[in-house]
C-alpha positions as CSV (number, residue, x, y, z in Angstrom):
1,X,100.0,93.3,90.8
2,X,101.2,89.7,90.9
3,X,98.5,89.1,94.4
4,X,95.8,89.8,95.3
5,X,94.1,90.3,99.1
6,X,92.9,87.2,101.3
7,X,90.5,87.2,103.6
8,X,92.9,86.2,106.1
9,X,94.6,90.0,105.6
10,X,91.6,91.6,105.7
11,X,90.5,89.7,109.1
12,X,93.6,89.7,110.8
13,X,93.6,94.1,110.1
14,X,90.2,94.0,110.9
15,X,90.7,92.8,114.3
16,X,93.5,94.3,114.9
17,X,91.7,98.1,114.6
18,X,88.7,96.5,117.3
19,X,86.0,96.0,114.3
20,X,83.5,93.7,113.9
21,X,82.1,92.5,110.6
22,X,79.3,94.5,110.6
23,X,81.5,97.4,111.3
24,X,83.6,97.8,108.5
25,X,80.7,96.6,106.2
26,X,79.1,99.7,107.0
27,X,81.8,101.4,106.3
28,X,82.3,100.2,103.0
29,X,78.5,100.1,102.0
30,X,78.5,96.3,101.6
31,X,76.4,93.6,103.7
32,X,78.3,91.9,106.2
33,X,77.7,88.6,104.4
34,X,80.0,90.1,102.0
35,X,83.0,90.4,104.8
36,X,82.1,87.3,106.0
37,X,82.3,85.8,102.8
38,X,85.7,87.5,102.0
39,X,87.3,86.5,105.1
40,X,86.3,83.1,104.6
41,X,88.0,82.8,101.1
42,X,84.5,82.2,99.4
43,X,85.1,85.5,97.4
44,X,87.1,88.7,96.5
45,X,86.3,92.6,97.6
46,X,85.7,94.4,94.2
47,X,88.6,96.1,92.9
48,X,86.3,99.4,93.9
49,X,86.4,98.8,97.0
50,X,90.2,98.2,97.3
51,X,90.8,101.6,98.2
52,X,88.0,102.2,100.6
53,X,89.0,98.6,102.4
54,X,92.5,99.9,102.8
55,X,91.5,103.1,104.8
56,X,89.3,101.9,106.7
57,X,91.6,99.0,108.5
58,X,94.3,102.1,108.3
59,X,96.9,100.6,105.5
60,X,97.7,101.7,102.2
61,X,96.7,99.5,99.1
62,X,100.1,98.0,98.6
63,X,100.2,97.0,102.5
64,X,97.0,95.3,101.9
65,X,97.6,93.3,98.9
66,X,100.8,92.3,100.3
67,X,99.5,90.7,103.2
68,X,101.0,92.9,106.1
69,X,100.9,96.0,107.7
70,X,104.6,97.5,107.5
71,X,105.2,99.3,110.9
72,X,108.7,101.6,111.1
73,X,108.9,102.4,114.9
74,X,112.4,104.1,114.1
75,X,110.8,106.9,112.9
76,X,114.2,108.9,111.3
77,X,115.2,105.7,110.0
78,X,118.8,104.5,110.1
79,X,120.8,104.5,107.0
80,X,123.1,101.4,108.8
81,X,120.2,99.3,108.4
82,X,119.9,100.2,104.5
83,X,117.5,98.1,102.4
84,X,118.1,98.0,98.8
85,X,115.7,96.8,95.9
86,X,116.5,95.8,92.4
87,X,113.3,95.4,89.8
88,X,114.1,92.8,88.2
89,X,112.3,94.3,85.3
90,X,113.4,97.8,84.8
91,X,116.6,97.7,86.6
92,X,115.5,100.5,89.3
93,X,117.2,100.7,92.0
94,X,115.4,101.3,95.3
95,X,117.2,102.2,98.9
96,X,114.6,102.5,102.5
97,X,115.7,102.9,105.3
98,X,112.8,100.8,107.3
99,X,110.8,98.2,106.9
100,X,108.5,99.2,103.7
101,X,106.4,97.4,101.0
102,X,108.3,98.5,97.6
103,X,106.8,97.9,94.2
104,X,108.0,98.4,90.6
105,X,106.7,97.3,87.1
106,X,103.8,95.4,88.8
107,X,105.9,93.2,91.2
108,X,106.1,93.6,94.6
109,X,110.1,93.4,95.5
110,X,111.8,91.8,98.4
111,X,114.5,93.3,99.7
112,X,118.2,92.1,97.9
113,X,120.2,90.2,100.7
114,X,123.6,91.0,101.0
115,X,126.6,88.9,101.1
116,X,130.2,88.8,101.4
117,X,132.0,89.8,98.8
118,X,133.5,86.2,96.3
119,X,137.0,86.6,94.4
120,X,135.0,87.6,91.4
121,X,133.5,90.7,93.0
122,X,136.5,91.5,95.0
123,X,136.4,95.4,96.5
124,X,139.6,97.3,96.2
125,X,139.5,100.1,98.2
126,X,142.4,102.8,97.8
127,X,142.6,106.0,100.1
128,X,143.3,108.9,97.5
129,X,143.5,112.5,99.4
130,X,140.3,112.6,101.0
131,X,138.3,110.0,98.7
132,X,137.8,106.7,98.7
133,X,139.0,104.6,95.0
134,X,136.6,101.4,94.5
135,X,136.9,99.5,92.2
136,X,135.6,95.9,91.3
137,X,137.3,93.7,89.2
138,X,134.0,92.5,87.4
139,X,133.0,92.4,83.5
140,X,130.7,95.1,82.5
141,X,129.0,93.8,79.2
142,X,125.4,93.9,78.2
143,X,124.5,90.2,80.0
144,X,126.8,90.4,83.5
145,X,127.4,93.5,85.0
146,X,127.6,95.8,88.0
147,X,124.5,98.3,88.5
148,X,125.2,100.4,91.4
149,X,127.9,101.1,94.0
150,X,126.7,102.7,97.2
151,X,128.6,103.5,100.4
152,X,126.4,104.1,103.4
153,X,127.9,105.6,106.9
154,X,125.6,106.4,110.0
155,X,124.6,109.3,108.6
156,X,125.4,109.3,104.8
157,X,124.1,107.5,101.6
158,X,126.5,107.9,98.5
159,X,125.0,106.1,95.4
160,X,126.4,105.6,91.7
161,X,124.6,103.8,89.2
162,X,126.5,102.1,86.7
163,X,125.6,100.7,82.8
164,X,127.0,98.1,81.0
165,X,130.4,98.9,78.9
166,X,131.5,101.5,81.5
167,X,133.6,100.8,84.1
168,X,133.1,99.2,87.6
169,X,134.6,101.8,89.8
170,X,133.5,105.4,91.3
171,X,135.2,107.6,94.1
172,X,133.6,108.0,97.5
173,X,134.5,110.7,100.1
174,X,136.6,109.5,102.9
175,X,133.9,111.2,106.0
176,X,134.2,107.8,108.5
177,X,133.8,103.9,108.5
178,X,131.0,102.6,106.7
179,X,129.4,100.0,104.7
180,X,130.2,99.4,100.6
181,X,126.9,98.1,98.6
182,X,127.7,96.7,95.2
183,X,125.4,95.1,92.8
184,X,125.7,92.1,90.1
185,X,122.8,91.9,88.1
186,X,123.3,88.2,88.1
187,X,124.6,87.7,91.8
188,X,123.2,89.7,93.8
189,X,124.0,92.0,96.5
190,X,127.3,92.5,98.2
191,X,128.5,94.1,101.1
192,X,131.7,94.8,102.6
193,X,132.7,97.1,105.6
194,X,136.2,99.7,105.2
């Protein structure tokens, strides 16, 4: 992990679940010295205690070495308000449909902003029978390239992932209006509506 928790985390969590010190020290086994000494930044839980720490102020490890509690209150989720994550590292490719805390190779990923497509990432979109025809008019070698295409309705997620040398272009079914993802490993995200 590229962070570590703060004692700002851990007392903001702890008073957010009504607990005093003392409290969650017992809970944990340690004195409350100990919390009082993390919370004040004049030292570090044990990585032992990471886990324990984490359930009792009711987050999971990752929430609490980000720094936030991640609440989804849209509990089905809405695929119109599609995340996506690149790792810069691996290359995988991560879609949530909430807010979340997503991790890969060790560093914690923010989600990839979208933007309007530039004239070199330009969508073409053809209607063929009962399929959508995208392609973009992008290089696809080793160093700059194209690593997924998704299209994303209110109720549908189509994803293709892409590799260098190939082609930039896949076939989507035509089911209703929707959002077109495409991403340039060196660019970024882009998104455009048909």
């Amino acid at each position: 992990m590229n962070t570590y928790v703060t004692g700002t985390t851990i007392k903001t969590l702890r008073e957010a679940k009504g607990m005093t010190q003392a409290e969650l020290a017992l809970q944990l086994g340690v004195s409350d010295k100990a919390v009082s000494k993390w919370e004040t930044g004049k030292g570090f839980p044990d990585s032992s205690l990471l886990q324990p720490l984490a359930a009792a102020l009711g987050v999971s490890v990752i929430e609490l070495l980000n720094g936030k509690a991640i609440v989804n209150r849209n509990v089905s989720g809405n695929l119109m308000r599609s995340k996506f994550y690149v790792c810069p590292v691996c290359g995988n490719v991560i879609h949530a449909t909430g807010d979340t805390v997503v991790c890969c190779c060790g560093v914690t990923l923010p989600p990839a902003e979208a933007e309007e497509p530039d004239d070199a990432h330009a969508l073409t979109v053809e209607a063929v029978e009962n399929e959508h025809f995208l392609t973009i008019c992008h290089p696809m070698t080793k160093q700059h390239y194209i690593s997924f295409i998704a299209f994303v309705t209110s109720d549908r997620l189509q994803l293709v992932k892409l590799y260098p040398e190939g082609e930039a272009q896949t076939r989507f079914q035509l089911r209703s209006r929707g959002f077109v993802y495409f991403y340039c490993n060196k660019h970024g995200l882009f998104k455009q509506k048909i």
